[in-house]
DSSP file (Angstrom, degrees, kcal/mol; ACC not computed):
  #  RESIDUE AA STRUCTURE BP1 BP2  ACC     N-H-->O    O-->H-N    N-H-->O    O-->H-N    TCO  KAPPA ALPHA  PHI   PSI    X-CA   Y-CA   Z-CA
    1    1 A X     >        0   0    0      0, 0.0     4,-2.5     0, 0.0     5,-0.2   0.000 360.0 360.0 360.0 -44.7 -298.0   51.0  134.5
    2    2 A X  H  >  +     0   0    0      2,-0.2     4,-2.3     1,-0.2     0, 0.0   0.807 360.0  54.0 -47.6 -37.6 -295.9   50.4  137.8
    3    3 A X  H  4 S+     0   0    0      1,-0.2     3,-0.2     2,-0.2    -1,-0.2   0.981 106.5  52.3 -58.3 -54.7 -299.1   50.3  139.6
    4    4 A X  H >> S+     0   0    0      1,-0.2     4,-1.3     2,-0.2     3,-0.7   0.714 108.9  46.5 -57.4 -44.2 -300.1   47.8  137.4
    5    5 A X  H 3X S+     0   0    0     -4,-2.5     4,-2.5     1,-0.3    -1,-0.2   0.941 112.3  49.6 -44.4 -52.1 -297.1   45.6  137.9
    6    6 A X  H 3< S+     0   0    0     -4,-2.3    -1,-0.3    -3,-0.2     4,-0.2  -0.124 108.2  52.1 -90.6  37.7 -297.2   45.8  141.6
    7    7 A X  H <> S+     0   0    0     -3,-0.7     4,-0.9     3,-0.1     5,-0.2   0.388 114.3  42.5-123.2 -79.8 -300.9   45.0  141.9
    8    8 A X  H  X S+     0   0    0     -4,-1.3     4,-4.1     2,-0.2     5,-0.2   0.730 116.6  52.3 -39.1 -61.4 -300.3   41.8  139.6
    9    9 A X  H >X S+     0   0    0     -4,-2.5     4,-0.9     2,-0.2     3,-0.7   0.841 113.0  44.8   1.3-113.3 -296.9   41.3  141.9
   10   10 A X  H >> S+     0   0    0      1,-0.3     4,-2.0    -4,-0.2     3,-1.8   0.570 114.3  50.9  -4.6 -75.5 -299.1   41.5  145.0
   11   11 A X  H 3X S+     0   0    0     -4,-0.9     4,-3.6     1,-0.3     5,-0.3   0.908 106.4  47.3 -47.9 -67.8 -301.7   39.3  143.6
   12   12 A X  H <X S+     0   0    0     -4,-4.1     4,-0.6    -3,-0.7    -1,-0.3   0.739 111.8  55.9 -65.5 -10.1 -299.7   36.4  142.5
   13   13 A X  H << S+     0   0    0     -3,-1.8     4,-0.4    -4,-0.9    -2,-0.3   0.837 106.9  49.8 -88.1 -25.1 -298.0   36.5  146.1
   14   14 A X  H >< S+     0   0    0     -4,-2.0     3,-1.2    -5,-0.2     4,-0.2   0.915 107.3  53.4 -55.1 -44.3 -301.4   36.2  147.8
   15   15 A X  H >< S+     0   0    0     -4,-3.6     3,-1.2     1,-0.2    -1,-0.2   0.774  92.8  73.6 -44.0 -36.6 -302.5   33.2  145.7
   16   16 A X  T 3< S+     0   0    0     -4,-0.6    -1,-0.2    -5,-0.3    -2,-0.2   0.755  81.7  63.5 -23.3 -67.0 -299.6   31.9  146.7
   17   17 A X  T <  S+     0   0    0     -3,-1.2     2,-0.6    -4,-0.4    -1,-0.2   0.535  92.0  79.9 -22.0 -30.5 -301.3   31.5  150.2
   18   18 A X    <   +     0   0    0     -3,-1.2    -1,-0.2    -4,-0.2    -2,-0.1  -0.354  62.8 176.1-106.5  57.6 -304.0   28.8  148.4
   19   19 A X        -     0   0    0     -2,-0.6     2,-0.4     1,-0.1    47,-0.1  -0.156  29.2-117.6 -54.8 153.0 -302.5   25.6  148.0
   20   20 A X        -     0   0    0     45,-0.3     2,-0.4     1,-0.0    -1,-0.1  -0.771  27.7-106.2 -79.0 141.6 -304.0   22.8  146.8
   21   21 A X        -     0   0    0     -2,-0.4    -1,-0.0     1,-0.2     0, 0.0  -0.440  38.6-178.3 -69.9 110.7 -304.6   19.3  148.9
   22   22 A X        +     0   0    0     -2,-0.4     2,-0.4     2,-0.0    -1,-0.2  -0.197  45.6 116.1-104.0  22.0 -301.5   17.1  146.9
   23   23 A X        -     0   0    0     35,-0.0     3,-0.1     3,-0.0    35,-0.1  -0.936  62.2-139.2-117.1 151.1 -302.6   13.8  149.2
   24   24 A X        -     0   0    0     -2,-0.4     2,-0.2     1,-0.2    34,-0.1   0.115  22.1-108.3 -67.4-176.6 -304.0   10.9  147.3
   25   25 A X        -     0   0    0     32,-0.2    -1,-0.2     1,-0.1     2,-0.0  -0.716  56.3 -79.1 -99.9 159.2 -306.8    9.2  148.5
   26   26 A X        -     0   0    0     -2,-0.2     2,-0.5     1,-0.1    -1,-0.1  -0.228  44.4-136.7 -68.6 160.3 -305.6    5.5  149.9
   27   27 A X        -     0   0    0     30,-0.1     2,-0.6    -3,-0.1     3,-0.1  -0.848  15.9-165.7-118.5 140.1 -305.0    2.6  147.4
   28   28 A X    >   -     0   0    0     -2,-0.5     3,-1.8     1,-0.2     4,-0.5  -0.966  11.5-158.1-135.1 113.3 -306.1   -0.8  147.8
   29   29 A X  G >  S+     0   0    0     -2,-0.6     3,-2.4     1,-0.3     6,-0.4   0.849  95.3  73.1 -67.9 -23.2 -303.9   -2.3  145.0
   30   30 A X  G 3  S+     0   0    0      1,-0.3    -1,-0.3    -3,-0.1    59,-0.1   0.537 100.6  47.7 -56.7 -13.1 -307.1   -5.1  145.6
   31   31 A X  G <  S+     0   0    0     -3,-1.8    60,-2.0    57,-0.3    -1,-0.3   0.470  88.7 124.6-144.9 -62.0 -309.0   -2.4  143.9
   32   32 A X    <>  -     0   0    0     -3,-2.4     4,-3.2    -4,-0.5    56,-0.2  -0.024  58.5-150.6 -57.4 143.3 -306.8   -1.8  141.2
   33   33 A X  T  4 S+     0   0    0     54,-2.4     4,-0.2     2,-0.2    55,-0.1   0.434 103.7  57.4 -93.0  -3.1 -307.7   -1.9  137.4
   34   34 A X  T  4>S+     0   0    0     53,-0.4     5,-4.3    -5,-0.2    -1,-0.1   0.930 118.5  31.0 -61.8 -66.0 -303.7   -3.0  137.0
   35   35 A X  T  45S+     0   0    0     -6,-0.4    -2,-0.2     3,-0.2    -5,-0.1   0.668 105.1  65.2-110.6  -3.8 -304.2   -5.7  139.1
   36   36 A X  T  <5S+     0   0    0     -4,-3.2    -1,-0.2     1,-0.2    -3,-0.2   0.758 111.4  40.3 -73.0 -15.7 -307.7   -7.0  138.8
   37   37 A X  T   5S-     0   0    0     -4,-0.2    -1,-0.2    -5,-0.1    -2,-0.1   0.288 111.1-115.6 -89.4  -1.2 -307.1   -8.0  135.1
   38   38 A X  T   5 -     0   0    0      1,-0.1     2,-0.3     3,-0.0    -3,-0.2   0.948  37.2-154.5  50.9  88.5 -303.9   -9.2  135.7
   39   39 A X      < -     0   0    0     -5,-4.3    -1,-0.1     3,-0.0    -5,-0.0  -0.713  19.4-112.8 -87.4 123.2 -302.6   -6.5  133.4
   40   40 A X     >  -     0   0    0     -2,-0.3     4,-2.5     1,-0.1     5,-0.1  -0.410  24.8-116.4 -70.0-176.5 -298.7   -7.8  131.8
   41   41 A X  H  > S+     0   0    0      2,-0.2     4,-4.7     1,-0.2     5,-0.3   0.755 116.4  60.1-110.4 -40.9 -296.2   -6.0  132.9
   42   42 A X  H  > S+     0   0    0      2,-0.2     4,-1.7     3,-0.1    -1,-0.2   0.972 117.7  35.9 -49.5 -67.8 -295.4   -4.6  129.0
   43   43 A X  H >> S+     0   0    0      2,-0.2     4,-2.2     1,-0.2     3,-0.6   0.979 115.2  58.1 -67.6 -66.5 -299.4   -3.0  129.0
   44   44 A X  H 3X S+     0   0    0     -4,-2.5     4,-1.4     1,-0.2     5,-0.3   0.876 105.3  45.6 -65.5 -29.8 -299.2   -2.1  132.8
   45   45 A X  H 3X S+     0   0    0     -4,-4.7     4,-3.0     2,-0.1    -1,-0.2   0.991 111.8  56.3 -68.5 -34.1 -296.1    0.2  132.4
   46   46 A X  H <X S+     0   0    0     -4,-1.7     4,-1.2    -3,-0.6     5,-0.3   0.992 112.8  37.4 -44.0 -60.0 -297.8    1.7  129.4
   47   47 A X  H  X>S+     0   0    0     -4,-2.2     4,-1.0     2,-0.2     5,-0.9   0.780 116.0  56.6 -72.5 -14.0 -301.0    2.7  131.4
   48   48 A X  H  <5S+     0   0    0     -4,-1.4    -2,-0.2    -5,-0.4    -1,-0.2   0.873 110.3  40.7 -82.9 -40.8 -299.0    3.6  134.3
   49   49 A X  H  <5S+     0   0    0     -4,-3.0    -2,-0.2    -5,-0.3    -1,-0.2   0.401 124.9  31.6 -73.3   1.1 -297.0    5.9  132.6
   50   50 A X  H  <5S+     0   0    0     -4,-1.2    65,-0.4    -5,-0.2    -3,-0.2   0.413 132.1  21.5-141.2 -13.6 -299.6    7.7  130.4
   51   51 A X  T ><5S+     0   0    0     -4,-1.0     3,-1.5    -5,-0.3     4,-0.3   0.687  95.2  82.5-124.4 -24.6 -302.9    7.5  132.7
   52   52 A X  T 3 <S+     0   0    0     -5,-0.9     6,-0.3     1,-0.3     4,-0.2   0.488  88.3  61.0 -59.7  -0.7 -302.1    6.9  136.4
   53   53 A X  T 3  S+     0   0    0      1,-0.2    -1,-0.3     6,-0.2     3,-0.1   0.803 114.0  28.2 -93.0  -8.9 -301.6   10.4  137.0
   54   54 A X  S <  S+     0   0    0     -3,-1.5    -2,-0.2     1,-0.1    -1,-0.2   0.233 128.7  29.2-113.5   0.6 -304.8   11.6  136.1
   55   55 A X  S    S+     0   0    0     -4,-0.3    32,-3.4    26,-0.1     2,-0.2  -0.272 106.4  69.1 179.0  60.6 -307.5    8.8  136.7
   56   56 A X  S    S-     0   0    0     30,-0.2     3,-0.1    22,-0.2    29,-0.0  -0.887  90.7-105.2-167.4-171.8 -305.9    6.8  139.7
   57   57 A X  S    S+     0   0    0     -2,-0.2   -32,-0.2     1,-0.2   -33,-0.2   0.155 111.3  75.2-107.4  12.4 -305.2    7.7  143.9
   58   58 A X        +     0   0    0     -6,-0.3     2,-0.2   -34,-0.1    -1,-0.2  -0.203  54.2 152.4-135.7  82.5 -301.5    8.0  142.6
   59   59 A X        -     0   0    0     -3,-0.1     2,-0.4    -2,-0.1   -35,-0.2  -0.527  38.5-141.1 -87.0 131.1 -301.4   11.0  140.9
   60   60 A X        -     0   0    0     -2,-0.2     2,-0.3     0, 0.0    -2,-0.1  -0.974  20.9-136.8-110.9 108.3 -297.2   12.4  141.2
   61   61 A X        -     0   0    0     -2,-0.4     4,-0.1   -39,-0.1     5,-0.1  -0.649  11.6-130.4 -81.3 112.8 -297.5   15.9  141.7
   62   62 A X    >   -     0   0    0     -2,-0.3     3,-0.7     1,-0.1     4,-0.2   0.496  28.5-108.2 -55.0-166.7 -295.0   17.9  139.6
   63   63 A X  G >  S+     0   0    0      1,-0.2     3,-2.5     2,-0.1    -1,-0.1   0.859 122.0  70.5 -95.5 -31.7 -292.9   20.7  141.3
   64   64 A X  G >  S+     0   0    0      1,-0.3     3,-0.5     2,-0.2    -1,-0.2   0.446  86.0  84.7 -67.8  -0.8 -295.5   23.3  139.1
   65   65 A X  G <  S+     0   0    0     -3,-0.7   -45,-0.3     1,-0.2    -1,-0.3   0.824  82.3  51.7 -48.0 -41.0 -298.1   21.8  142.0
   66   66 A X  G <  S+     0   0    0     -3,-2.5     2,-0.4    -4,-0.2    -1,-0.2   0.362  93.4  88.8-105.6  26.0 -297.2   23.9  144.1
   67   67 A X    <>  -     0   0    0     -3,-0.5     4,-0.9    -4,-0.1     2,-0.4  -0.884  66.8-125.6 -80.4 116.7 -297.7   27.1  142.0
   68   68 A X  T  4 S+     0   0    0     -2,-0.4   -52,-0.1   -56,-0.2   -53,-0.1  -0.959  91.2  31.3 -95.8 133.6 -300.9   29.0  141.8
   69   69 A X  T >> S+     0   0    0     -2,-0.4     4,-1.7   -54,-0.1     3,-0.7  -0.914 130.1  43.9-117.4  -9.5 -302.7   29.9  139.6
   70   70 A X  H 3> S+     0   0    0      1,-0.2     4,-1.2     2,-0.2     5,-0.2   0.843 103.8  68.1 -84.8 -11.4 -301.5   26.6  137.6
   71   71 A X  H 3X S+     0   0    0     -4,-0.9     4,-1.7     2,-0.2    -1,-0.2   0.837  98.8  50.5 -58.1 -30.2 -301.9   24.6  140.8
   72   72 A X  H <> S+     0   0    0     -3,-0.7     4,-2.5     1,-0.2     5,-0.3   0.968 109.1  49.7 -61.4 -59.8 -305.6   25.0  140.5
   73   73 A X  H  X S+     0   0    0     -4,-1.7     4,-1.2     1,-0.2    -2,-0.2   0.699 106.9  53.4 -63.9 -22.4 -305.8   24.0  137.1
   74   74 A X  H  X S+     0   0    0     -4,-1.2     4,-3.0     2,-0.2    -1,-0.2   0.936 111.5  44.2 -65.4 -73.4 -303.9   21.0  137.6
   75   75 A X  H  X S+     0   0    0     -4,-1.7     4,-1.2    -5,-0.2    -2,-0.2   0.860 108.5  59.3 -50.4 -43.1 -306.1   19.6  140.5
   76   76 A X  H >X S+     0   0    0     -4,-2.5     4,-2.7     1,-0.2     3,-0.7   0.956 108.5  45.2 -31.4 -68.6 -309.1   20.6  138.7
   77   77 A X  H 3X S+     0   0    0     -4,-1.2     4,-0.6    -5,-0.3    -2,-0.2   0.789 112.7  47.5 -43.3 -46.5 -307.9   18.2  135.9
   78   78 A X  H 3X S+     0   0    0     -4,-3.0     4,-0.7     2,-0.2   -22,-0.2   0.651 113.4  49.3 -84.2  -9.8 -307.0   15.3  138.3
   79   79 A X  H <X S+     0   0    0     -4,-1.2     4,-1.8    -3,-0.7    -2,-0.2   0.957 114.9  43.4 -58.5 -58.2 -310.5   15.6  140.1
   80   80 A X  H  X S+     0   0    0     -4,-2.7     4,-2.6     2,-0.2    -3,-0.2   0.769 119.1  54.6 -56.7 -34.2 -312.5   15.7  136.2
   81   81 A X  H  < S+     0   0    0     -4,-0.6     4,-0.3    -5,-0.5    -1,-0.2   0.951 108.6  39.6 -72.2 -41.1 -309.8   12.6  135.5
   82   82 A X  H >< S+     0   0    0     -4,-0.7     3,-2.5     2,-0.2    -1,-0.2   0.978 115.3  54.2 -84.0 -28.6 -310.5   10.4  138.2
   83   83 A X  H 3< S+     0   0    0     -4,-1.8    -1,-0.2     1,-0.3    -2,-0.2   0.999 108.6  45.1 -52.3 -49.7 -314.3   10.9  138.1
   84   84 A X  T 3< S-     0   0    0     -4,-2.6    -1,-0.3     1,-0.1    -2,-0.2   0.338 140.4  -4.7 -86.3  34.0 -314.8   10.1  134.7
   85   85 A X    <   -     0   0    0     -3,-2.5     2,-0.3    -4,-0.3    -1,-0.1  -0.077  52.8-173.3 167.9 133.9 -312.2    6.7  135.4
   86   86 A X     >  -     0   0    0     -3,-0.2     4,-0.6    -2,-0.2     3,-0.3  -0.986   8.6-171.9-119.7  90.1 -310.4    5.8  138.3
   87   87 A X  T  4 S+     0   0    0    -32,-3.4   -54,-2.4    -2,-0.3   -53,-0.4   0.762  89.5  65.8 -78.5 -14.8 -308.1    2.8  137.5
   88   88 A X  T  4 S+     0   0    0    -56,-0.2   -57,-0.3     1,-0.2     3,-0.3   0.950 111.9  39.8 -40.7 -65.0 -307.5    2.8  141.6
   89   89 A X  T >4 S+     0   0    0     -3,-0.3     3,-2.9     1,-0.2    -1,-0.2   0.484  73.6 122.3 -44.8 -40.9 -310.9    2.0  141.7
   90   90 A X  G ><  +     0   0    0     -4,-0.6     3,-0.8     1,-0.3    -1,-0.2   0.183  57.2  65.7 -17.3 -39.0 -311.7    0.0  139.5
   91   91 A X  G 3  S+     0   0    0    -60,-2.0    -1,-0.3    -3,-0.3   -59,-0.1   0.583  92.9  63.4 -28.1 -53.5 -313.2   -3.0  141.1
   92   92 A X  G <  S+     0   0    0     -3,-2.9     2,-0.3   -61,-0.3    -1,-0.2   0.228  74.9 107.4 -85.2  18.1 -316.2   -1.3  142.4
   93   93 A X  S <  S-     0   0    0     -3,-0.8     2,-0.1    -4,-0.1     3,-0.0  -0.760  81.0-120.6 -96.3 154.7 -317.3   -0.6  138.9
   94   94 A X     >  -     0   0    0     -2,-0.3     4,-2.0     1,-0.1    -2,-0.1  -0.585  36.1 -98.9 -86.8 166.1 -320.3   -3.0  138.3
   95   95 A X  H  > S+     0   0    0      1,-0.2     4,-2.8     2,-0.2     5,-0.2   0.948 123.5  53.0 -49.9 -64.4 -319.4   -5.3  135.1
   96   96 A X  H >> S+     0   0    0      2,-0.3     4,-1.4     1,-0.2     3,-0.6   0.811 109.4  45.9 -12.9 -88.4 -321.4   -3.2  132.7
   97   97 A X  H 3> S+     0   0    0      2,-0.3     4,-2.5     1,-0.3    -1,-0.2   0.825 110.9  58.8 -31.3 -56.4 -319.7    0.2  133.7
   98   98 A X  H 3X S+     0   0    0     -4,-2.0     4,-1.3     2,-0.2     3,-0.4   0.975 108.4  41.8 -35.0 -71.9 -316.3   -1.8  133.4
   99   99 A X  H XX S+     0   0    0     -4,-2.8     3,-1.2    -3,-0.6     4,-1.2   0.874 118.5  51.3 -87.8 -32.2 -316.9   -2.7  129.8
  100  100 A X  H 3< S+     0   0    0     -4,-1.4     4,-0.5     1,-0.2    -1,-0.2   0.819 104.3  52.6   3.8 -69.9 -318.2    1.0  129.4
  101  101 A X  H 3X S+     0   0    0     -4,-2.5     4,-0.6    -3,-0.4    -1,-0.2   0.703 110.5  47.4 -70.6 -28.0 -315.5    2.6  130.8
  102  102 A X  H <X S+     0   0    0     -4,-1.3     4,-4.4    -3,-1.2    -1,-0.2   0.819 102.4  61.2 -92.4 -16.3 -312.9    0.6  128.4
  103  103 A X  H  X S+     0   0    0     -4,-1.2     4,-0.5     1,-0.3    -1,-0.3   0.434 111.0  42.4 -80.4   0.1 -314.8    1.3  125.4
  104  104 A X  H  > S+     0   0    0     -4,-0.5     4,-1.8     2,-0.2    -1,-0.3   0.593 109.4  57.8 -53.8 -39.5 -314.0    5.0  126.4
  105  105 A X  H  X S+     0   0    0     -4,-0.6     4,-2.7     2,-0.2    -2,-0.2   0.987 109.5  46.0 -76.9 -68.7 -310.7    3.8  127.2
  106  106 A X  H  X S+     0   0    0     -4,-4.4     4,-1.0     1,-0.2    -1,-0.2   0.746 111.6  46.1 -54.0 -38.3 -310.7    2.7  123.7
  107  107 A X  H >X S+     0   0    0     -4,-0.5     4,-2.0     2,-0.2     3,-1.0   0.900 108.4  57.0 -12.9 -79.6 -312.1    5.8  121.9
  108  108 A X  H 3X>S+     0   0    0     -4,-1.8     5,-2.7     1,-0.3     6,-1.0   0.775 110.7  40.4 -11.5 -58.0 -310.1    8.1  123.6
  109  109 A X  H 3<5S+     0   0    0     -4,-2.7    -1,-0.3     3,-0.2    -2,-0.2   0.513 108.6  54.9-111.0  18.0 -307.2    6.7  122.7
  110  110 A X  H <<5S+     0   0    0     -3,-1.0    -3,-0.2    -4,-1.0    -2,-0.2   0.928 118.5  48.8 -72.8 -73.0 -307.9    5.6  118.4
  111  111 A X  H  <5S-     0   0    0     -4,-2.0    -2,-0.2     1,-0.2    -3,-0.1   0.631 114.2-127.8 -59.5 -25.3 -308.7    9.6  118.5
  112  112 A X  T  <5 +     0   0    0     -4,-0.9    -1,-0.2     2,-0.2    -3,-0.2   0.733  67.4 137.3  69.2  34.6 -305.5   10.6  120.4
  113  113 A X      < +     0   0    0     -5,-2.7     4,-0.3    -6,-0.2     2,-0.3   0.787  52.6  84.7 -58.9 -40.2 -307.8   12.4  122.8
  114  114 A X  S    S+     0   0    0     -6,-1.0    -2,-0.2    -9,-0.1     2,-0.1  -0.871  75.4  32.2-137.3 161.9 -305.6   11.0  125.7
  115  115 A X  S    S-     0   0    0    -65,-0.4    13,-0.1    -2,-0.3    -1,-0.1   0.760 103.4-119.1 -45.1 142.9 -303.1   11.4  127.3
  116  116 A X    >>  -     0   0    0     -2,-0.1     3,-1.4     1,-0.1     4,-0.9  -0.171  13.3-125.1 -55.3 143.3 -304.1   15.3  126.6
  117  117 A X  T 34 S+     0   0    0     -4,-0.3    -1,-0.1     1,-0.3    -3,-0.1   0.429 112.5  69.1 -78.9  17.5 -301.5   16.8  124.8
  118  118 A X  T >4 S+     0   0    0      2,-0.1     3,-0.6     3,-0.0     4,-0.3   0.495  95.9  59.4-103.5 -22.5 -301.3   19.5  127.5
  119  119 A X  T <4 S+     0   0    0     -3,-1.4     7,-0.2     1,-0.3    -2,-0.2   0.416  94.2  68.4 -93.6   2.0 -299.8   16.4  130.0
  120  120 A X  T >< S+     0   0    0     -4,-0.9     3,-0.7     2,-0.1    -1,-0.3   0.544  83.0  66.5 -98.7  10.2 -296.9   15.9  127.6
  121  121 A X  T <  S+     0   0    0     -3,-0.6     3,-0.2     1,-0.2    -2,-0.1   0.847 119.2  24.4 -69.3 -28.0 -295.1   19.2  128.2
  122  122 A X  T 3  S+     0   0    0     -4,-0.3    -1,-0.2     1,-0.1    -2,-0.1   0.124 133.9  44.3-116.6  22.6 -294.2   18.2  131.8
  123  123 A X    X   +     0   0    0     -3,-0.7     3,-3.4     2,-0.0     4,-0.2  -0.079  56.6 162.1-170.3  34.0 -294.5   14.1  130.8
  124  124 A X  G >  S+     0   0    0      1,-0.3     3,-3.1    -3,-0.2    -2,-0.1   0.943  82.8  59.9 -44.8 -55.5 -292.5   13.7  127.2
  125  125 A X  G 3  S+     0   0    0      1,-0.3    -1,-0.3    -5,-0.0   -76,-0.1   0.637  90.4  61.4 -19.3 -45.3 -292.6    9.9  128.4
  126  126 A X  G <  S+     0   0    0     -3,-3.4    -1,-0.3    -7,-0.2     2,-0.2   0.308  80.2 116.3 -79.3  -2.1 -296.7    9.5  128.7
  127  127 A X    <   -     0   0    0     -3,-3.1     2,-0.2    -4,-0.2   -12,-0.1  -0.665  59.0-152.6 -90.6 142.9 -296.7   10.3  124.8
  128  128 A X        -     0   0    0     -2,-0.2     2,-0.4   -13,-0.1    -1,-0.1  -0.496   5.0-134.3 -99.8 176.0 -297.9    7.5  123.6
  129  129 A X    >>  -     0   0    0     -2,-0.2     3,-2.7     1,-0.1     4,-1.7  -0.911  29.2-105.9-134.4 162.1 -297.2    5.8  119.7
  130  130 A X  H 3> S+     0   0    0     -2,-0.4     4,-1.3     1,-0.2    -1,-0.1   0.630 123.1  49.4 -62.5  -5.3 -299.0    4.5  117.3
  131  131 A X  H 34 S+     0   0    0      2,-0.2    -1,-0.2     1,-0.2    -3,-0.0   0.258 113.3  50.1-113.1  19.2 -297.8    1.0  118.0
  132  132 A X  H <> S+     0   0    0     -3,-2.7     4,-2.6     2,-0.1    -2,-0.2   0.772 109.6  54.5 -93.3 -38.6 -298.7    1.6  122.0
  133  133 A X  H  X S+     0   0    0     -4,-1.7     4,-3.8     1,-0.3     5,-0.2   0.897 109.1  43.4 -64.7 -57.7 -302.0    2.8  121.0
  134  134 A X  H  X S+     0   0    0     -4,-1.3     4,-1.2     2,-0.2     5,-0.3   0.773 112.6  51.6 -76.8 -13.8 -302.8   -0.1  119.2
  135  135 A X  H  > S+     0   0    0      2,-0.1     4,-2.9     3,-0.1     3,-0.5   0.996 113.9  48.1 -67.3 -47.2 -301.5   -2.4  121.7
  136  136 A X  H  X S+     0   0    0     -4,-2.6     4,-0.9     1,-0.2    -2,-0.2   0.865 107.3  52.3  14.1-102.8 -303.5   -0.6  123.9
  137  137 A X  H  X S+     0   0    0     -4,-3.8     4,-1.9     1,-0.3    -1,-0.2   0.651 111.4  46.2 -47.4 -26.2 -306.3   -0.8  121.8
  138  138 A X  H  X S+     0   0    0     -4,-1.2     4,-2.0    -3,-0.5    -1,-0.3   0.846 109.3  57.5 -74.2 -41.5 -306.0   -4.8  121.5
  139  139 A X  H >X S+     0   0    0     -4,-2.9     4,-1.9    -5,-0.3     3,-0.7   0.978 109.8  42.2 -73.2 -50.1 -305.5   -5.1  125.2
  140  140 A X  H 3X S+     0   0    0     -4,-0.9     4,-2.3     1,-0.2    -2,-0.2   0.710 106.8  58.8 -48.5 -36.9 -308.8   -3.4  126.1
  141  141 A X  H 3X S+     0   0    0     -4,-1.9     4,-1.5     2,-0.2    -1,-0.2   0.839 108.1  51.8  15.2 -94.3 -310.5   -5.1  123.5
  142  142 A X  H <X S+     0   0    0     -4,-2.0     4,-4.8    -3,-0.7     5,-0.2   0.815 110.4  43.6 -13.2 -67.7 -309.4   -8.3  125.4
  143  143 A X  H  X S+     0   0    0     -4,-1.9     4,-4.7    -5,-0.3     5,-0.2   0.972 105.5  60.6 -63.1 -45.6 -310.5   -7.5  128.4
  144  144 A X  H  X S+     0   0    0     -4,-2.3     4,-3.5     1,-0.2    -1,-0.2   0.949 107.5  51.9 -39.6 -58.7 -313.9   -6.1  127.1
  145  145 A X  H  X S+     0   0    0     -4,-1.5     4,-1.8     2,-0.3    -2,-0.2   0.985 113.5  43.6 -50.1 -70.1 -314.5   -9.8  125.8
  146  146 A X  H  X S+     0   0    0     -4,-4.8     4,-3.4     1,-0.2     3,-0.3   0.842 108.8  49.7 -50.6 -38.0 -313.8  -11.3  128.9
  147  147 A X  H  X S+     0   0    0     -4,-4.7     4,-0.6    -5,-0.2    -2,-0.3   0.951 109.3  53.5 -58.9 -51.0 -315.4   -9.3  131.0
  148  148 A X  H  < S+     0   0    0     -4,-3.5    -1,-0.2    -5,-0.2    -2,-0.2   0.757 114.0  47.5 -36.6 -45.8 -318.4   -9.9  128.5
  149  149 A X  H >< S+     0   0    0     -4,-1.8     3,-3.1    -3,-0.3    -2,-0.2   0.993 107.2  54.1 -46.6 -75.5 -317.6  -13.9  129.2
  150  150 A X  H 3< S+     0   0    0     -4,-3.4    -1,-0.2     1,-0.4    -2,-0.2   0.454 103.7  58.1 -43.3  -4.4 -317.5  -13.4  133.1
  151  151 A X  T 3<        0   0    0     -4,-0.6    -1,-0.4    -5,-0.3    -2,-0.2   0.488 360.0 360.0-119.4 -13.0 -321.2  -11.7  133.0
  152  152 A X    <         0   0    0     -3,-3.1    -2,-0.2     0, 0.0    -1,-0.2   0.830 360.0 360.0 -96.5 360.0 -322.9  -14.8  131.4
């Protein structure tokens, strides 16, 4: 059993060795899904607090970053976030993909799929309520419509 300790011991101080890359990529607020819709300021702290850490370039990395083996999982998580939506980004989605991407937005969050309920342990803040969710759901809506305008 001792063996067994001090092997595990051993192990979790070699992992140690295998940080993960904590720098964002740069942000060009010109970019931004914040500030290309002109977002209010009431909707943009909501999405800033409950998605930008996962699916934007300004992901704030908790102190449990710099842990492995949960440092892996973490990065993993913010890699899968910003592929499947990057509000950083935004801007270089073609209109289509834009209205796509909020009708996900919306889905997601009528199911209470996001934020994952694994990102409120370290993030009570990011939980959202039902009458954020439906503002939410109204602002994207919105946006969906315009964008819909802007494309004829």
């Amino acid at each position: 059993m001792k063996k067994i300790i001090i092997i595990i011991l051993v192990a979790f101080v070699i992992i140690q060795f295998f940080p993960i890359d904590k720098t964002n990529p740069p942000v060009n607020k010109g970019m931004d899904f914040l500030r290309i819709k002109n977002t209010p300021e009431n909707v943009a702290k909501i999405i800033n607090t409950s998605c930008y850490d996962c699916h934007s370039n300004e992901t704030k990395y908790p102190w449990y970053s710099s842990i492995a083996p949960s440092s892996w999982f973490l990065k993993n998580h913010i890699n899968e976030g910003r592929r499947e939506l990057n509000f950083s980004t935004f801007a270089m989605y073609e209109p289509k993909r834009q209205i796509h991407k909020m009708e996900e937005c919306i889905e997601m969050i009528e199911k209470k799929e996001m934020p994952l309920e694994s990102y409120y342990i370290g993030h009570q803040e990011a939980k959202l309520t039902d009458e954020q969710r439906k503002e939410l759901v109204t602002y994207f809506k919105k946006q969906i419509e315009d964008t819909k305008i802007k494309m004829q």
